[in-house]
KOLRODREN-558462 format. One record per residue (C-alpha): residue in three letters; x negated, y, z. Coordinates in pm, 1 decimal. Layout:
KOLRODREN-558462
+------+----------+----------+----------+
: type :        X :        Y :        Z :
+------+----------+----------+----------+
:  Ala :        X :        Y :        Z :
...
+------+----------+----------+----------+
//
This chain:
KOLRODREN-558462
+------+----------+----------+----------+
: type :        X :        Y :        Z :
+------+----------+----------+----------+
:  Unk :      0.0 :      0.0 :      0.0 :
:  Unk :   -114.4 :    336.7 :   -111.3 :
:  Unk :   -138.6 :    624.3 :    121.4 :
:  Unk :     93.4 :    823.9 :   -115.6 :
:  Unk :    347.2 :    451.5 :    -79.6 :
:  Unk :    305.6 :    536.4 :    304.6 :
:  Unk :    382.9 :    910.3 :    281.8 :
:  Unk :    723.1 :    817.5 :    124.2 :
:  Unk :    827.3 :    578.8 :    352.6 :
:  Unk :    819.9 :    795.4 :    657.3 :
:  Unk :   1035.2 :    996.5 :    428.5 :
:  Unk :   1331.0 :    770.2 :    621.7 :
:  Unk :   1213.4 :    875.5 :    950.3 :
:  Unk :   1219.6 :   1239.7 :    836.5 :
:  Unk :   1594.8 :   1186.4 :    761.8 :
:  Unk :   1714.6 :   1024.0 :   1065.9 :
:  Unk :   1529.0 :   1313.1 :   1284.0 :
:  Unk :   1716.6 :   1562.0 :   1096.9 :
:  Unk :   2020.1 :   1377.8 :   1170.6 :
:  Unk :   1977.7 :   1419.2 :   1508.5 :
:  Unk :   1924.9 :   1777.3 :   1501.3 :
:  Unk :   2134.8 :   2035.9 :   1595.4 :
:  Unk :   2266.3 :   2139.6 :   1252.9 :
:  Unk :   2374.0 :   1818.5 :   1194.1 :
:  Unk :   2604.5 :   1858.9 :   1512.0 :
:  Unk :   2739.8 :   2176.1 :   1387.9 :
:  Unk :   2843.1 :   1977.4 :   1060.1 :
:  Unk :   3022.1 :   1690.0 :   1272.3 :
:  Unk :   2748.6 :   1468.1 :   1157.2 :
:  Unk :   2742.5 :   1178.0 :   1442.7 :
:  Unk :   2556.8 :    888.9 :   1374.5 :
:  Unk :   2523.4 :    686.9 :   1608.7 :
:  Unk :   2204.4 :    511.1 :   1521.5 :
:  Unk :   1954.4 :    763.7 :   1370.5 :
:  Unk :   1810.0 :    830.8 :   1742.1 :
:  Unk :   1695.6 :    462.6 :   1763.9 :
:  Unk :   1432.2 :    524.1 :   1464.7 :
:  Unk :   1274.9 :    884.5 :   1569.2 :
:  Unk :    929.3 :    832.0 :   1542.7 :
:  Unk :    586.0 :   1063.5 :   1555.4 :
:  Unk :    527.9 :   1056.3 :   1195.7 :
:  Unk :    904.1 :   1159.5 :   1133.9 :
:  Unk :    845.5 :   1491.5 :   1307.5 :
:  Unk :    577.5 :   1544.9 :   1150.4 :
:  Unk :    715.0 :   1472.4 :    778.3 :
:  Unk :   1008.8 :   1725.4 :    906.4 :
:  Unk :    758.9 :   2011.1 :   1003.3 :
:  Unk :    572.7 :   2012.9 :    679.1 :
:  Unk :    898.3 :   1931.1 :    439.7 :
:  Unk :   1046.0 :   2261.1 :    578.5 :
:  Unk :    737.2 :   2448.0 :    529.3 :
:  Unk :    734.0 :   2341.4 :    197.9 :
:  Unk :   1089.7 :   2351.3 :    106.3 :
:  Unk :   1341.7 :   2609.4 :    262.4 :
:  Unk :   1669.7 :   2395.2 :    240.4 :
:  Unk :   1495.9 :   2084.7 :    337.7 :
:  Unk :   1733.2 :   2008.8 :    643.6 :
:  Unk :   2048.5 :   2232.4 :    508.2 :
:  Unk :   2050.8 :   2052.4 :    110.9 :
:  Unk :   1976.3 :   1703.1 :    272.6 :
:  Unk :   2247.7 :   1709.6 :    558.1 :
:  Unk :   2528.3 :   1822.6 :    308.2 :
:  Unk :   2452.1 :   1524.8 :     52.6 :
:  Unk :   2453.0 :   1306.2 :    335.1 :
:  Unk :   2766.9 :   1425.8 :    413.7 :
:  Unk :   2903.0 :   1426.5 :     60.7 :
:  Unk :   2790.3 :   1074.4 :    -16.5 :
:  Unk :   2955.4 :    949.6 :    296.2 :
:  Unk :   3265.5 :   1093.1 :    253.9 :
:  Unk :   3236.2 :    934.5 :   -168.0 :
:  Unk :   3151.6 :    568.3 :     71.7 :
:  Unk :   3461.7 :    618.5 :    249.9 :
:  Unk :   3702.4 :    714.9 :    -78.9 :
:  Unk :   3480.8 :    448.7 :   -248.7 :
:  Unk :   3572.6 :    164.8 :     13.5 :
:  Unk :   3927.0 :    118.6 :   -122.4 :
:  Unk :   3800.6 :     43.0 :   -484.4 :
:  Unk :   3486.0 :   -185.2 :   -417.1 :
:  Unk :   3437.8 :   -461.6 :   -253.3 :
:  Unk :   3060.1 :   -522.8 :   -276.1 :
:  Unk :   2816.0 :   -195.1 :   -272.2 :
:  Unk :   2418.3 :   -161.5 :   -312.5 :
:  Unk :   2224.3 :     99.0 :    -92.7 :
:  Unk :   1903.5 :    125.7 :   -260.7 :
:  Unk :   1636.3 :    274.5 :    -76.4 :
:  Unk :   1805.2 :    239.9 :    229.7 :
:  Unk :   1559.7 :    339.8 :    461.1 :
:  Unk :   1733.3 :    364.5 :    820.6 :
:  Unk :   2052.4 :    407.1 :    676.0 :
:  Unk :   2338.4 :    250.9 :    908.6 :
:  Unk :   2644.9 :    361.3 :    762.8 :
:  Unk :   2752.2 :    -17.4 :    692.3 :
:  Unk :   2770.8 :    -54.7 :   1060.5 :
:  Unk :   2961.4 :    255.6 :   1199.6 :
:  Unk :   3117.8 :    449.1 :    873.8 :
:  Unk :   3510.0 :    405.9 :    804.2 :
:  Unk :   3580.4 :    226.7 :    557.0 :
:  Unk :   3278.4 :     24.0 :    575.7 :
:  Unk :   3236.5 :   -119.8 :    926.0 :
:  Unk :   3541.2 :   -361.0 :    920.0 :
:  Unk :   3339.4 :   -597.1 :    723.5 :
:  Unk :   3569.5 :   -603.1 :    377.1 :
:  Unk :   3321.0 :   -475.8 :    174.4 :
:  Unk :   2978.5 :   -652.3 :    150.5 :
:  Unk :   2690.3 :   -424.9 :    126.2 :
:  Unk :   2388.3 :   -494.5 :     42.6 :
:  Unk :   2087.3 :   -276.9 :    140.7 :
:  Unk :   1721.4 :   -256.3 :    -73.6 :
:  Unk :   1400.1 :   -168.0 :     75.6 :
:  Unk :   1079.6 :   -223.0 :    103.8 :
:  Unk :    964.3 :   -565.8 :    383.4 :
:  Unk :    821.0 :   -295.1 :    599.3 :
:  Unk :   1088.1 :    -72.9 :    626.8 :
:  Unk :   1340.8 :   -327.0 :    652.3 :
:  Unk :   1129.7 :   -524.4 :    914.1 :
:  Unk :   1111.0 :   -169.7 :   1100.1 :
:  Unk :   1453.1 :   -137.3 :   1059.2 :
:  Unk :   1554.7 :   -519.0 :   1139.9 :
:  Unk :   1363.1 :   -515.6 :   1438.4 :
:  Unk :   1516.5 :   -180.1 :   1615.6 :
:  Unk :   1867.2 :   -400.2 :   1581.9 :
:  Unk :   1733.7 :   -680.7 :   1752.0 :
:  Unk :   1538.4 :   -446.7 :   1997.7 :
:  Unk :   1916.4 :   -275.6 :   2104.1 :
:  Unk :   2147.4 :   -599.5 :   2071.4 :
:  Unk :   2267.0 :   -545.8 :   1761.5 :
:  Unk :   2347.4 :   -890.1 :   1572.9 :
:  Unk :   2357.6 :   -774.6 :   1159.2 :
:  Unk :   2672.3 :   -920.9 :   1028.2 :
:  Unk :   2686.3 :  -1193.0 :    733.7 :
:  Unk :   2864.0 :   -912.0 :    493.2 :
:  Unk :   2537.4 :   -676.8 :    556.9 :
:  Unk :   2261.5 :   -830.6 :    418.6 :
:  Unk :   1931.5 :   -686.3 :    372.7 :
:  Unk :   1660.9 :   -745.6 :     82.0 :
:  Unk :   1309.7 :   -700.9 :     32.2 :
:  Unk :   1258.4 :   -574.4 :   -352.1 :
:  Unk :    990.3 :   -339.0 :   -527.7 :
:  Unk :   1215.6 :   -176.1 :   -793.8 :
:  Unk :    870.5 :    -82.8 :   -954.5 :
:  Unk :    833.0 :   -499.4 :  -1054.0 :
:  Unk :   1124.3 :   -693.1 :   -907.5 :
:  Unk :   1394.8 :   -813.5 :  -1077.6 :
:  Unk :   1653.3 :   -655.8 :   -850.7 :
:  Unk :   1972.2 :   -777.1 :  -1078.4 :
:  Unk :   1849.6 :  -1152.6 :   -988.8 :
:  Unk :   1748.7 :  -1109.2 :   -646.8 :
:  Unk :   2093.2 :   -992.5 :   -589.8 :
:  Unk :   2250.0 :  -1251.1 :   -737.6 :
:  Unk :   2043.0 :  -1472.0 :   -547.9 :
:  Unk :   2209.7 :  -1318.3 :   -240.7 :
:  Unk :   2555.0 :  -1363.0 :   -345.0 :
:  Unk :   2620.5 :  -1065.2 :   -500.3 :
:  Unk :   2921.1 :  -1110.7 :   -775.7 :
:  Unk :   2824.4 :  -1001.5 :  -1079.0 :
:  Unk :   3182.2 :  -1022.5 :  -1262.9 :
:  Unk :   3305.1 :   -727.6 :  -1005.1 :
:  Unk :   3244.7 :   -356.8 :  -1021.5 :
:  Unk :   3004.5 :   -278.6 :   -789.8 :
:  Unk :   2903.1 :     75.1 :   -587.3 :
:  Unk :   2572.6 :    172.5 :   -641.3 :
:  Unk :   2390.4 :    461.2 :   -375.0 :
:  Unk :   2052.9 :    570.5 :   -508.0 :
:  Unk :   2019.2 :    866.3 :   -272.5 :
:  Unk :   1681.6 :   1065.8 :   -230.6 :
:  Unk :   1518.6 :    758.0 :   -421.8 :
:  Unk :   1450.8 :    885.9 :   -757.3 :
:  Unk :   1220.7 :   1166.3 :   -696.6 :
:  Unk :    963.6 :    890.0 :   -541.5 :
:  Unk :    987.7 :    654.7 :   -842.3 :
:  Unk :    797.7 :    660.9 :  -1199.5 :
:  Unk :    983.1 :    835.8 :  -1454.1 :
:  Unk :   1024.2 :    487.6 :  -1632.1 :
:  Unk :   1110.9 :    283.9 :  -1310.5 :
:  Unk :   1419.5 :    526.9 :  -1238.5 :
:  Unk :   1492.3 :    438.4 :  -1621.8 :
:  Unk :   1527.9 :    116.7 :  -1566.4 :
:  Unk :   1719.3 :    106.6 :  -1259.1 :
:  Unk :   1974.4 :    324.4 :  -1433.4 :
:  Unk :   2020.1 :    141.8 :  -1680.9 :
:  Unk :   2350.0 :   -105.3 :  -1604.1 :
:  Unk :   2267.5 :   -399.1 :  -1765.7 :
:  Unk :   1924.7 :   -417.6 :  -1532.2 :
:  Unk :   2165.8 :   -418.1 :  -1267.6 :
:  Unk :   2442.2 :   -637.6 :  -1451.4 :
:  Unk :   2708.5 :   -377.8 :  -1396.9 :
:  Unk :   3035.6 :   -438.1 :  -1515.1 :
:  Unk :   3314.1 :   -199.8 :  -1613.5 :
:  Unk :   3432.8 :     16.6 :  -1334.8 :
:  Unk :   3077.1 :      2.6 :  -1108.7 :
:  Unk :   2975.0 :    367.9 :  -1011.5 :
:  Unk :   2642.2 :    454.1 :   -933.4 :
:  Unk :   2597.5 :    737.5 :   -707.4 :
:  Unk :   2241.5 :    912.9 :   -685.2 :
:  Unk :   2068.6 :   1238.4 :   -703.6 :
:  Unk :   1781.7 :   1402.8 :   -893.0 :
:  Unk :   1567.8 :   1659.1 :   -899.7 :
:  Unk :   1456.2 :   1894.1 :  -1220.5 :
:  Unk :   1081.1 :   1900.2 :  -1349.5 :
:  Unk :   1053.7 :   2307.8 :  -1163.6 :
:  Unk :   1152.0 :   2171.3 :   -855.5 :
:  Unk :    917.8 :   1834.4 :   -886.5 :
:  Unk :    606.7 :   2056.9 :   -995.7 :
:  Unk :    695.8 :   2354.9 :   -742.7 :
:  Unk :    677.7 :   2069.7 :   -426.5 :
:  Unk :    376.4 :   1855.8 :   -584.3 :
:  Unk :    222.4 :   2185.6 :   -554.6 :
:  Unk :    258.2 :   2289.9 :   -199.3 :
:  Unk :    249.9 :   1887.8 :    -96.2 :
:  Unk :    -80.8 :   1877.1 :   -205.4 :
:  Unk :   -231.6 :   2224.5 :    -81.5 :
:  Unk :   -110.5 :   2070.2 :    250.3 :
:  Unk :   -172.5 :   1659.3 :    196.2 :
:  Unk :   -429.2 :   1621.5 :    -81.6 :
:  Unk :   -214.4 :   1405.3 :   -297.3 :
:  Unk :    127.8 :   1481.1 :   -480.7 :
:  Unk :    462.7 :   1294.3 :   -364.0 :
:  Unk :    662.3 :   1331.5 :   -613.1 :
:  Unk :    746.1 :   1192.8 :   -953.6 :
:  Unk :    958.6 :   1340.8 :  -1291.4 :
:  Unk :   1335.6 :   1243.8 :  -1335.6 :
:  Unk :   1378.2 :   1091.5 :  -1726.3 :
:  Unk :   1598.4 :   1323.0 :  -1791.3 :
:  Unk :   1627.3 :   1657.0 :  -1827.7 :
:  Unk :   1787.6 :   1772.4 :  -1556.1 :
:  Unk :   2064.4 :   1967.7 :  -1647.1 :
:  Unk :   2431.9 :   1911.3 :  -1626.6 :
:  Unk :   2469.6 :   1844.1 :  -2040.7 :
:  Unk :   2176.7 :   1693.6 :  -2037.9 :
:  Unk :   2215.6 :   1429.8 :  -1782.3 :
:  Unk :   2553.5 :   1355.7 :  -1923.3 :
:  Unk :   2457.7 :   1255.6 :  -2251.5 :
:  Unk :   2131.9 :   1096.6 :  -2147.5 :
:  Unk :   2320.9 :    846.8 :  -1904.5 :
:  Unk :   2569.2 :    803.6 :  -2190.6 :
:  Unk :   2365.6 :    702.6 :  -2369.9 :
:  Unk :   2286.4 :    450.1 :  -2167.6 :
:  Unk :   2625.4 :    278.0 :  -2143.5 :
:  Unk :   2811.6 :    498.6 :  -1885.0 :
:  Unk :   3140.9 :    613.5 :  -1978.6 :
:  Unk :   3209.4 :    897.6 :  -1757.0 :
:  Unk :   2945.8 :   1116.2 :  -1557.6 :
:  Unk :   3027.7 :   1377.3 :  -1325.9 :
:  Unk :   2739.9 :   1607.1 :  -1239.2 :
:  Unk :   2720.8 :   1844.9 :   -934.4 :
:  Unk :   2527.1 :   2093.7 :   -795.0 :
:  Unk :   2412.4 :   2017.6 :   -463.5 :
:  Unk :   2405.1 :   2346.0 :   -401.0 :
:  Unk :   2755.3 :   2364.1 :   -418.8 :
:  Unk :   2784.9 :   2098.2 :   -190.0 :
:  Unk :   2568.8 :   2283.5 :     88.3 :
:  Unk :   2738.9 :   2632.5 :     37.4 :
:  Unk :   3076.1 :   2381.6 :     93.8 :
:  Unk :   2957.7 :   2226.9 :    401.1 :
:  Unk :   2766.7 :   2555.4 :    583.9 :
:  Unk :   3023.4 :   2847.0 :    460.1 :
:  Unk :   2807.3 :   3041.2 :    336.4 :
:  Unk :   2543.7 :   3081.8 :     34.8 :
:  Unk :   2176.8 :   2914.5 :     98.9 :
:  Unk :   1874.2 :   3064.7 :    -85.6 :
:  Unk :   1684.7 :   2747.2 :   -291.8 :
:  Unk :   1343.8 :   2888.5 :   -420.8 :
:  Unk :   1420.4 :   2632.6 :   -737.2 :
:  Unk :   1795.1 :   2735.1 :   -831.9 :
:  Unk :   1939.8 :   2467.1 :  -1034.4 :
:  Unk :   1741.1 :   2213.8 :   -968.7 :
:  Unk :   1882.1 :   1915.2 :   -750.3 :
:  Unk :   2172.2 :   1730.1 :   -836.1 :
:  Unk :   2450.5 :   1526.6 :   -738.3 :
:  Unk :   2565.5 :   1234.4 :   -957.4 :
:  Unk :   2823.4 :   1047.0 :  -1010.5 :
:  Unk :   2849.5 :    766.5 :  -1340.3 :
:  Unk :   3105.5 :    539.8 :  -1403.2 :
:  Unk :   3000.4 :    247.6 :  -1597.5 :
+------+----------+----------+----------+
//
């Protein structure tokens, strides 16, 4: 594992210590595991992400918010969702609409993040349920479509896909791939919900990353990323409907009030219907 491979995984611990913070609160945002997974490195990947990025906390809160309350609207449609990149994401456990057990989810991550995770649960009690199931994949090599299979995933029913704050750590071609619904053996009707980040926004935080790091963190989306653009590129790619959103939009939504991004249109909210 590279040190940059290293860097992004304690990207999850960032998350769960904004989570815990106190503008989560003022959003409502309660979840009720984030506090078990607050680590050193978190804090520290928190510090530097908001001196390198002013809506760091504000822009990721709100999609966290928005792509719960899509899980929960979701939950009546699917009955089988994939959380890739989960990180120390516990929504299947506590989130309505998910924590009755009728929908299986299955959550993708590397072995050491899911081992960190895995072993918190067991640490506190908590027995994982047969309808969450957890698997180890590199979605840089790894034939995900078969490992999921592999794991009982039904491949003749739509499925719910969450790609969230994954594809600005992937290779431009990698993210390609995943997109792409045949890789995952999506049917008619699956939905794949993820965000992305334009090239200024990508080059802007490289820049500042590495002034403060030595190495760059962040990779190119395959698109341009531009409403129109993103539309006809996942087109293109056999999606019949894509609904494109400004996650800007979403914050200024969630907070009341306008937030200044340094990169204006330049991170996105996704929705594509297969």
């Amino acid at each position: 594992m590279t040190d940059t491979d290293q860097m992004v995984g304690v990207t999850a611990d960032g998350l769960v210590e904004i989570r815990c913070g106190c503008k989560a609160k003022s959003l409502g945002l309660e979840d009720p595991f984030a506090g078990w997974f607050l680590t050193e490195d978190g804090q520290r990947l928190v510090q530097m992400a908001q001196q390198v990025d002013a809506v760091y906390e504000e822009f990721n809160l709100a999609r966290y918010m928005h792509t719960s309350s899509l899980l929960i609207k979701f939950a009546v449609q699917f009955d089988q969702m994939v959380f890739l990149g989960a990180g120390f994401d516990c929504r299947a456990l506590w989130l309505n609409g998910l924590k009755d057990g009728l929908i299986r989810v299955y959550e993708v991550d590397t072995q050491a993040k899911l081992d960190q995770k895995l072993q918190e649960f067991k640490r506190h009690g908590v027995v994982v349920p047969e309808w969450n199931r957890h698997l180890v994949c590199d979605l840089r090599g790894d034939n995900l479509g078969a490992l999921l299979q592999g794991v009982g995933m039904d491949s003749t029913k739509p499925t719910l896909v969450l790609a969230e704050g994954l594809f600005f750590y992937l290779p431009a071609d990698v993210t390609l791939r995943v997109l792409d619904p045949h890789w995952l053996k999506l049917v008619a009707g699956s939905v794949v919900l993820f965000d992305c980040w334009s090239d200024a926004r990508v080059k802007g935080l490289n820049k500042r990353v590495m002034e403060k790091t030595g190495r760059e963190l962040f990779q190119q989306f395959p698109f341009i990323v531009k409403p129109e653009k993103l539309s006809d590129g996942l087109e293109r790619l056999g999606y019949s409907r894509v609904q494109v959103t400004p996650l800007r939009n979403i914050s200024e939504h969630y907070y009341q009030r306008t937030l200044e991004d340094e990169f204006p249109a330049s991170w996105y909210v996704v929705e594509a219907t297969v």
